[in-house]
N, C-alpha and C positions, 0 to 999 in steps of 0.2 A: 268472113272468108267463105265462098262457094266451097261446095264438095259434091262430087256426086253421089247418089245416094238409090240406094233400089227403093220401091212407094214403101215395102214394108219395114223398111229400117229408117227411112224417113217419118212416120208414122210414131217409132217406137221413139224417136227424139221429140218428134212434138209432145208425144206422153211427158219424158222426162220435163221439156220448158216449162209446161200446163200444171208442174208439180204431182202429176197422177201418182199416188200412196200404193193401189192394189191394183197389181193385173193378174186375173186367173183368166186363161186358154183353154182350150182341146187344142190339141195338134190334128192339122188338116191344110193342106196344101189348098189352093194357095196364100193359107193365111200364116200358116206357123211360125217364119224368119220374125214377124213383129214380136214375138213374148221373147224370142231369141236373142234377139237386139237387145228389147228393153233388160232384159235377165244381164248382161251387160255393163249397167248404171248402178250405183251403190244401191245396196240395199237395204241397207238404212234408208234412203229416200225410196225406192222404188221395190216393193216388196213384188216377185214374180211366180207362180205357180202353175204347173198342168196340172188340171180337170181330171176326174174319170171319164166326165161327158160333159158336153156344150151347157147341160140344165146346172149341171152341178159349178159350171164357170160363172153362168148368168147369176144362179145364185148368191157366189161367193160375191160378186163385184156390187148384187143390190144391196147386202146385208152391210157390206164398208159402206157404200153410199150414205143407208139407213144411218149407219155410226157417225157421217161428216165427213168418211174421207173421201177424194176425187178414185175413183175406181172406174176399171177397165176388162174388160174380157171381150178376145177374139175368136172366132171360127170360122169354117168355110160354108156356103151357102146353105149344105143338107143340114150342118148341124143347128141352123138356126130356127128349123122344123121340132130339133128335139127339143129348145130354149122358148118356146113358144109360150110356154106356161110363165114362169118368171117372165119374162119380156112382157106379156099382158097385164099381169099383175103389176108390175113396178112403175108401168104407163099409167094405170090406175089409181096407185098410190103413193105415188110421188121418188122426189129422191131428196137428200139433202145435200150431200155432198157432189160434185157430178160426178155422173155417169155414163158413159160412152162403150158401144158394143162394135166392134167391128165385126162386119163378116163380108168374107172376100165371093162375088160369085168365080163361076167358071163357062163366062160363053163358052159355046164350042167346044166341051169337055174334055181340056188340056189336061186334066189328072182328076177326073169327077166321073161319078157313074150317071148322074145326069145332068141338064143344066137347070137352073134356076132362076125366076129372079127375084132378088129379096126385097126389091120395090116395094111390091104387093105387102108384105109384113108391116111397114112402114106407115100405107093407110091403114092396114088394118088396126094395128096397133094405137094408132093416132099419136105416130112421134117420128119429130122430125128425120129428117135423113140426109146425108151430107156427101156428095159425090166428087173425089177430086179425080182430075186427070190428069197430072204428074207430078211425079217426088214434090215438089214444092208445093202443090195444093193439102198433099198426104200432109206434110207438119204441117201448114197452116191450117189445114182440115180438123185437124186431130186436135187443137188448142182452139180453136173456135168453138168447137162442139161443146168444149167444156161450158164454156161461158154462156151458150144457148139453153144448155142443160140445166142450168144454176140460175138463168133468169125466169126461165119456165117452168122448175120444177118439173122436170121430165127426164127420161135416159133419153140418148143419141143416137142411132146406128151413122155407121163411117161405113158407107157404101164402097169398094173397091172389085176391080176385076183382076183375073188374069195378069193382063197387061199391064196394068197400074202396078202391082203388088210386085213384078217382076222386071219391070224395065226402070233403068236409072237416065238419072235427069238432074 
């Protein structure tokens, strides 16, 4: 059955399909509705927590990885500046379980002090990145990612904007 769905609660169901175990957040517009969503879904299967910060989200999601389980952690574009450290580390050293980072930019600084784009992280980093453009690419985005993660032993960034993360479809 169709429904519609905003990108970031659509997002938060592909997590739940994908069987994702950990999502640790920061809260930051426009990415927060995902951990909101998913927090939602039992928690027995989908265990949900806010961050103090983006490092300490990237953290928690590599350390389940590290353990086997599928983990998740989202932010908004600045805070992927502060996750910078984990994120290079964890592209370095692998995952096991997957691992997938959202972080939502903000063209045109709809609720952001500047704009960004987290593109560039992505080479840098040397891991994949997965751009949908509406609600229905977001869950298929978001369970795909897993599987790219788990065949390459790599994390995933789930590239999303504005627009995606707020408009349903």
């Amino acid at each position: 059955m169709s429904e519609l769905m905003l990108g970031n609660q659509a997002v938060a169901r592909g997590l739940y399909e994908a069987g994702v175990s950990v999502v640790s957040s920061y809260p930051g517009t426009p990415s927060t509705e995902i951990t909101e969503f998913a927090s939602k879904y039992p928690e027995d299967e989908m265990y949900c927590e806010w961050a103090p910060n983006e490092k300490v989200a990237c953290e928690v999601a590599v350390g389940a990885s590290i353990a086997g389980a599928r983990s998740f952690c989202a932010m908004k574009h600045v805070g992927l500046n502060v996750a910078a450290d984990p994120l290079f580390t964890a592209s370095y050293t692998g995952v096991n379980g997957g691992m997938v980072i959202a972080v939502a930019d903000d063209p045109g600084m709809h609720s952001s002090q500047n704009e960004q784009d987290s593109r560039h992280y992505a080479i840098a980093a040397k891991v994949p990145m997965l751009e949908p453009s509406d609600s229905q690419e977001c869950k298929d985005y978001a369970k795909l990612a897993y599987e790219i993660s788990e065949k390459f032993d790599t994390p995933v960034i789930l590239r999303l904007t504005t627009r995606v993360s707020h408009s349903q479809s």
